[in-house]
Legacy VTK file of the C-alpha trace (Angstrom):
# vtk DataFile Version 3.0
C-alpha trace
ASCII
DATASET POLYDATA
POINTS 336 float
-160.434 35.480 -14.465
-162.975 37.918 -15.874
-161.819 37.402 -19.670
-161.843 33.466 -18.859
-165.463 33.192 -17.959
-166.766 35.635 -20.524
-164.947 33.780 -23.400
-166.250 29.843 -21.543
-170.029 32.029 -21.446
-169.304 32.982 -24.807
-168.601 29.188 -26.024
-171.632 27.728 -24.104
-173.939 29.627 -25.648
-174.116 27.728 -28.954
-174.255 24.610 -26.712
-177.568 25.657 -25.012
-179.345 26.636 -28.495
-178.194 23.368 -29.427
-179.669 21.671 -26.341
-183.190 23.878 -26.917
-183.254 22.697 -30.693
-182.654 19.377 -30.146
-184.846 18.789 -26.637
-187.867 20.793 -28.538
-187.326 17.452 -31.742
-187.520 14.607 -29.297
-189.940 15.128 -27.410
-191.919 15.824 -30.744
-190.691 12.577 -32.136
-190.957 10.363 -28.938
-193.581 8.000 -28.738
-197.146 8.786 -26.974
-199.844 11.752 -27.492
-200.120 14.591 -24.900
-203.803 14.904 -26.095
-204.920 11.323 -25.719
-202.878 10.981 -22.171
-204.721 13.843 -21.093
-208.033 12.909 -22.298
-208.497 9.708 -21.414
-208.795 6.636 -22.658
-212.750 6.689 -23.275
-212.095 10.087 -24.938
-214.205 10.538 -28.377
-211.074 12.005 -31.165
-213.562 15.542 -31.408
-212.420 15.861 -27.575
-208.707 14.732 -28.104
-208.636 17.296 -31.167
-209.743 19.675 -29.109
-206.927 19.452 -26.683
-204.223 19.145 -28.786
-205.780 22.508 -30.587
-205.773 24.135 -27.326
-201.883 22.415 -26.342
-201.252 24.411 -30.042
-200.128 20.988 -31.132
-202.118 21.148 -33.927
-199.810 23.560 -35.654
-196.762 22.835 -37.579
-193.356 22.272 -35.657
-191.851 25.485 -36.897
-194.535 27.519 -35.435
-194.473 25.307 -32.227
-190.594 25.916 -32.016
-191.242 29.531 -32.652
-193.279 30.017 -29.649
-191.341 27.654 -27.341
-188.424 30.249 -27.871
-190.340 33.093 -27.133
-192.006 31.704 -24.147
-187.873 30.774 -23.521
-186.905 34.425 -23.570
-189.658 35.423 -21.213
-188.163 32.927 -18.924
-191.249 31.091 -19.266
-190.648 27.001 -19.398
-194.144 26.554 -19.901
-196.929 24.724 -17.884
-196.973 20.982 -16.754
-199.902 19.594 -17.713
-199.707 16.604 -14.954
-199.627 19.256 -12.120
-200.868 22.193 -13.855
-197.953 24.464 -12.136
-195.309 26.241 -13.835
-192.417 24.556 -14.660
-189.737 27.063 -13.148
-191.537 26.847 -9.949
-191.764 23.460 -10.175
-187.947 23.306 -11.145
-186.945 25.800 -8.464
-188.730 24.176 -5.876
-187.243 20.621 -6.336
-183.667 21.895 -7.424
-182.422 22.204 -3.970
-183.801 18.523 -3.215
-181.716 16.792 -5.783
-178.800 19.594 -5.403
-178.652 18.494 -1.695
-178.668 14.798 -2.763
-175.862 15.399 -4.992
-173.857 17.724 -3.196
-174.074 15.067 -0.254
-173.163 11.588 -2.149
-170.123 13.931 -3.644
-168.728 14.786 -0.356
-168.763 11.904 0.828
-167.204 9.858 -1.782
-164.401 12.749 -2.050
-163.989 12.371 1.461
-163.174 8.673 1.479
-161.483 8.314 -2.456
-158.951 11.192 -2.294
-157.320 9.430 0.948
-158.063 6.327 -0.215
-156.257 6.914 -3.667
-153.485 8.259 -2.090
-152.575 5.740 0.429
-152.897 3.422 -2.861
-150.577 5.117 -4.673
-148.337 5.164 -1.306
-148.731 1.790 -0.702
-148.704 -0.253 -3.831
-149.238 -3.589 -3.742
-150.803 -3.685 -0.180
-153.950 -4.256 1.211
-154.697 -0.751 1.014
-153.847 -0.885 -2.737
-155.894 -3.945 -3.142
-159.173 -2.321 -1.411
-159.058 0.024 -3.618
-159.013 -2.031 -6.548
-162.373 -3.763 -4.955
-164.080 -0.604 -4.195
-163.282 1.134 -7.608
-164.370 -2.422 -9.009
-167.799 -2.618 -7.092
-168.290 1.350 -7.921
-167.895 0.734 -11.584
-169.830 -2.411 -11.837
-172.833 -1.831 -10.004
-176.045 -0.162 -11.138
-176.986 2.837 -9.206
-180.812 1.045 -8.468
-179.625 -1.949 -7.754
-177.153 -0.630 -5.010
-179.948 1.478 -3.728
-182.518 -1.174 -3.747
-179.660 -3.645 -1.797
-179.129 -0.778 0.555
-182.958 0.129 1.046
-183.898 -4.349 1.575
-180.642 -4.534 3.933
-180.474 -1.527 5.881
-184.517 -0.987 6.553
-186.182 -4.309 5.511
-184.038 -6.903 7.745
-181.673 -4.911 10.156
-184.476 -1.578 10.768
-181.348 0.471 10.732
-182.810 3.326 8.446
-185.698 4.826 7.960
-188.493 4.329 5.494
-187.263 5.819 1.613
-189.941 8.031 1.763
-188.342 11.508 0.789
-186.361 14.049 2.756
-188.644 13.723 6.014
-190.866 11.139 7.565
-194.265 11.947 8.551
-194.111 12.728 11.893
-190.426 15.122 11.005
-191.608 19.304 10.910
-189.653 21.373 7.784
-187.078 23.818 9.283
-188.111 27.552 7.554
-186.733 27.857 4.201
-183.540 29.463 3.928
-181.251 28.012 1.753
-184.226 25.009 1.191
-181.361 22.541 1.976
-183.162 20.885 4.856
-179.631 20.055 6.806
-178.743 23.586 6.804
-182.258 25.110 7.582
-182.053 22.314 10.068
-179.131 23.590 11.861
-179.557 27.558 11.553
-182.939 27.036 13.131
-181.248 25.155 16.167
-183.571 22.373 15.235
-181.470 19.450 15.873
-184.470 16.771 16.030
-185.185 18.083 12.818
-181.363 17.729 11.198
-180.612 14.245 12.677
-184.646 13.083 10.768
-183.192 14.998 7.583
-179.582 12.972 8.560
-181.114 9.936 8.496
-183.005 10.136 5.707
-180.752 10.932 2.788
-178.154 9.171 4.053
-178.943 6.372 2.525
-179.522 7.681 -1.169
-176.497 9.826 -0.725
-173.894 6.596 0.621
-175.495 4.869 -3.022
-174.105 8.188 -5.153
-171.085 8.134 -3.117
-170.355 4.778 -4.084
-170.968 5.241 -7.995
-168.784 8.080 -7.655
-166.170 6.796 -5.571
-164.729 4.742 -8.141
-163.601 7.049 -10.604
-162.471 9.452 -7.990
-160.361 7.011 -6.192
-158.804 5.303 -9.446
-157.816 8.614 -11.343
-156.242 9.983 -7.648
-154.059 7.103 -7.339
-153.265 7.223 -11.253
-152.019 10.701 -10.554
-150.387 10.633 -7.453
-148.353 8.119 -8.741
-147.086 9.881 -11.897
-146.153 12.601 -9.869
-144.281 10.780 -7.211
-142.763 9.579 -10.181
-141.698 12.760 -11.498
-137.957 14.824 -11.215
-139.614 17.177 -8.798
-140.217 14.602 -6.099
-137.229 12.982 -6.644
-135.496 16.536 -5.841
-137.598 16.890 -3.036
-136.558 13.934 -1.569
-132.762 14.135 -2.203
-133.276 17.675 -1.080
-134.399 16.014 2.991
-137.384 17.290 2.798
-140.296 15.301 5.172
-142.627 12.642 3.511
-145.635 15.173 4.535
-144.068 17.906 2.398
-143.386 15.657 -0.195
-146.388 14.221 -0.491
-149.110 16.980 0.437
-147.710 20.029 -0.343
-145.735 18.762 -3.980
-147.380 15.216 -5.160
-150.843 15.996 -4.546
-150.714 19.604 -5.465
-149.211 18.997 -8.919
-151.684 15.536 -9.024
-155.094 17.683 -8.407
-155.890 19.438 -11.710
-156.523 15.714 -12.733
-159.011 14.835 -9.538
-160.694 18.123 -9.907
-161.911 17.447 -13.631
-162.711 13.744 -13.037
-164.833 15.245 -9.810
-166.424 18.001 -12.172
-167.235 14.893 -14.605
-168.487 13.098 -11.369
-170.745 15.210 -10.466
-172.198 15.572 -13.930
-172.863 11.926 -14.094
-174.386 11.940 -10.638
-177.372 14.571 -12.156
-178.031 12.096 -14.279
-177.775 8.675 -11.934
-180.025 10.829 -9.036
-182.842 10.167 -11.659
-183.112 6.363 -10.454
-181.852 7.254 -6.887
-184.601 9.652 -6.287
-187.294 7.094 -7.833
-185.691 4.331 -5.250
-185.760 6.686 -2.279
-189.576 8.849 -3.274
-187.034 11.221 -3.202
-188.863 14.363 -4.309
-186.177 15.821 -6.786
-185.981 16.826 -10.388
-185.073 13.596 -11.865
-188.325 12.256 -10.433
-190.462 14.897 -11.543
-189.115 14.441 -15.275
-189.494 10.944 -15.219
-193.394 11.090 -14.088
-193.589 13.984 -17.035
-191.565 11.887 -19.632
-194.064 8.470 -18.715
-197.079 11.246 -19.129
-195.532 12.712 -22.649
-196.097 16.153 -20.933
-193.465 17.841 -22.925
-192.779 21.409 -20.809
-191.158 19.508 -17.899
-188.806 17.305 -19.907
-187.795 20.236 -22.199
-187.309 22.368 -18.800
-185.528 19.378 -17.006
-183.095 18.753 -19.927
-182.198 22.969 -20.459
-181.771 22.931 -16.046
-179.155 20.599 -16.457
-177.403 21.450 -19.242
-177.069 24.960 -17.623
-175.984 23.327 -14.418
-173.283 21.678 -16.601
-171.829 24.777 -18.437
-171.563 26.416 -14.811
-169.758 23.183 -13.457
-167.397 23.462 -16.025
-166.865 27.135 -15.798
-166.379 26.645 -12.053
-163.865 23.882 -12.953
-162.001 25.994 -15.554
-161.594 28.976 -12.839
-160.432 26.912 -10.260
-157.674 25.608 -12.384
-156.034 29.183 -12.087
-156.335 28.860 -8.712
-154.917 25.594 -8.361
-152.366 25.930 -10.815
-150.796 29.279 -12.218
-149.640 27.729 -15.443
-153.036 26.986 -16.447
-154.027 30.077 -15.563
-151.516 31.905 -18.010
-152.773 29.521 -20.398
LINES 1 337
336 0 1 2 3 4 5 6 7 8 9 10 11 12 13 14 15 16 17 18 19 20 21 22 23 24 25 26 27 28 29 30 31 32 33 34 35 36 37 38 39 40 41 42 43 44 45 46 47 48 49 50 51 52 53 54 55 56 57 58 59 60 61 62 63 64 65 66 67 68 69 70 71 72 73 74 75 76 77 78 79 80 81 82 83 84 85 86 87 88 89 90 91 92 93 94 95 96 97 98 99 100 101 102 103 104 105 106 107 108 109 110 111 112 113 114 115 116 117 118 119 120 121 122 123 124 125 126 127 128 129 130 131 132 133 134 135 136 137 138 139 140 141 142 143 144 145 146 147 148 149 150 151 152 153 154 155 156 157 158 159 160 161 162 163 164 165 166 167 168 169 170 171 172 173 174 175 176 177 178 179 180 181 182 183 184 185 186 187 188 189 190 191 192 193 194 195 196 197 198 199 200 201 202 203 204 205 206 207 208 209 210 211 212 213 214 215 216 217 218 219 220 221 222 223 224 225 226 227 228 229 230 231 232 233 234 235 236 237 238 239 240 241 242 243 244 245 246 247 248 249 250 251 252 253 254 255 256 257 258 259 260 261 262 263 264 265 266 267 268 269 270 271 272 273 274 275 276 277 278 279 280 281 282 283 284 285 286 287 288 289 290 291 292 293 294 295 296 297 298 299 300 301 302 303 304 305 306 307 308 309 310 311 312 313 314 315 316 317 318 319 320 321 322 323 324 325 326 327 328 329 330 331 332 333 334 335
């Protein structure tokens, strides 16, 4: 296990100075001036020189890359200029926001695809089979925003189900103290259960819109592989053998059929990082993805660059997680 994460470390690294070089060029190329944003729009062009000296965007891109990746190997991201806070606090301190978001809408679309794919697969041609279909359909073809503005117009406008998208706790709802910063958890470790079922109610709206985006490929690629392997000589063995459908199914089928669910959910959960961005701007969710997008709109450059190297570390440690649990889950990959 130890020689299989060095060498995946060793691979990624490459990847990340790719991901630095080529953050640190678009945001140099994209559209908009720090210096005049910043200034103003009555600003005189002595005063918007004199930012963009002091943002040391007057100097050439070499030098600018240059100190970028020392600043980088200080473990400094730099400064936003919108909130005028460092960008790894700012990063750290909304991390847990979206990571609880995520973590959420993926639990809860594993929870209802896995079954859902395997009672397909069971049951082809039924009505099981056929909501399936639907769901994976709807999942597919439906914008994140526009399933979270639906649920959001629905849900709180006409039936006053939910409560107002205004982050992870009304006004009148008290933060737990911070331990993990996941407010469900803090929630319940502080025996605060007013305090869980406000946090409950509020992201369970943005989280049931991820869960539905990633329901769909979790559902189809479950039935997909639970039906090659009740397909396969094994479970035709099984079965001659009189072993139960449980056993069959459980302990052989879905076994042999996970390596497949656990990449697609590792790929899920990747493309959920990126579809919280619009979730979190529906919901005033106070996350990552909306804190890039205000710095993007602003052309403050340290928050996008520090937004874009957060995830692409997040995704190198998905993938490393994925590539261990394959031993786990299956010894032959594990030789391999």
């Amino acid at each position: 296990m130890l020689r299989v994460a060095l060498s995946r470390l060793g691979t990624a690294v490459p990847s990340l100075i790719g991901v630095v070089v080529v953050t640190f060029l678009l945001t140099r190329v994209l559209p908009g001036d720090t210096a005049t944003y910043f200034a103003g729009p009555v600003a005189s062009a002595e005063a918007i020189a004199q930012i963009r000296a002091q943002l040391g965007l007057d100097q050439t891109l070499p030098v600018q890359f240059g100190r970028y990746v020392a600043d980088l190997a200080r473990g400094d991201l730099g400064t936003s200029l919108g909130t005028g806070q460092p960008v790894l606090h700012e990063i750290a301190t909304r991390l847990p926001a979206s990571a609880e978001l995520t973590l959420s809408g993926l639990l809860l679309a594993a929870l209802a695809a896995v079954p859902l794919g395997i009672l397909a697969a069971l049951r082809q041609g039924s009505w099981v089979d056929h909501l399936c279909r639907v769901v994976t359909t709807a999942g597919v073809s439906l914008p994140v925003f526009f399933t979270g503005l639906l649920a959001v117009y629905v849900f709180y406008f006409l039936l006053g189900w939910a409560p107002s998208p205004v982050g992870r706790l009304d006004a009148f709802a008290t933060a737990p103290p911070a331990v993990t910063n996941f407010l469900l958890i803090d929630s319940l470790l502080a025996g605060d259960t007013e305090t869980f079922l406000a946090a409950l109610s509020q992201i369970a709206l943005p989280a049931l819109t991820l869960a539905l985006f990633a329901l769909a490929p979790l559902a189809r690629i479950t039935r997909a592989s639970m039906l090659a392997a009740l397909d396969s000589e094994f479970i035709r063995t099984a079965r001659a053998s009189g072993l139960n459908r449980r056993t069959i199914v459980l302990t052989y089928a879905f076994r042999n059929a996970m390596l497949p669910v656990v990449t697609t959910l590792g790929m899920v959960f990747s493309f959920l990082l990126g579809a919280n961005v619009l979730v979190e701007k529906v919901f005033a969710w106070p996350g990552i993805g909306s804190y890039a997008v205000e710095a993007l709109i602003a052309s403050d450059f340290a928050p996008v660059q520090g937004f874009v190297l957060t995830m692409a570390v997040l995704y190198i440690a998905l993938n490393l997680a994925i590539d261990l649990l394959y031993g786990l889950i299956d010894p032959r990959a594990k030789e391999g």
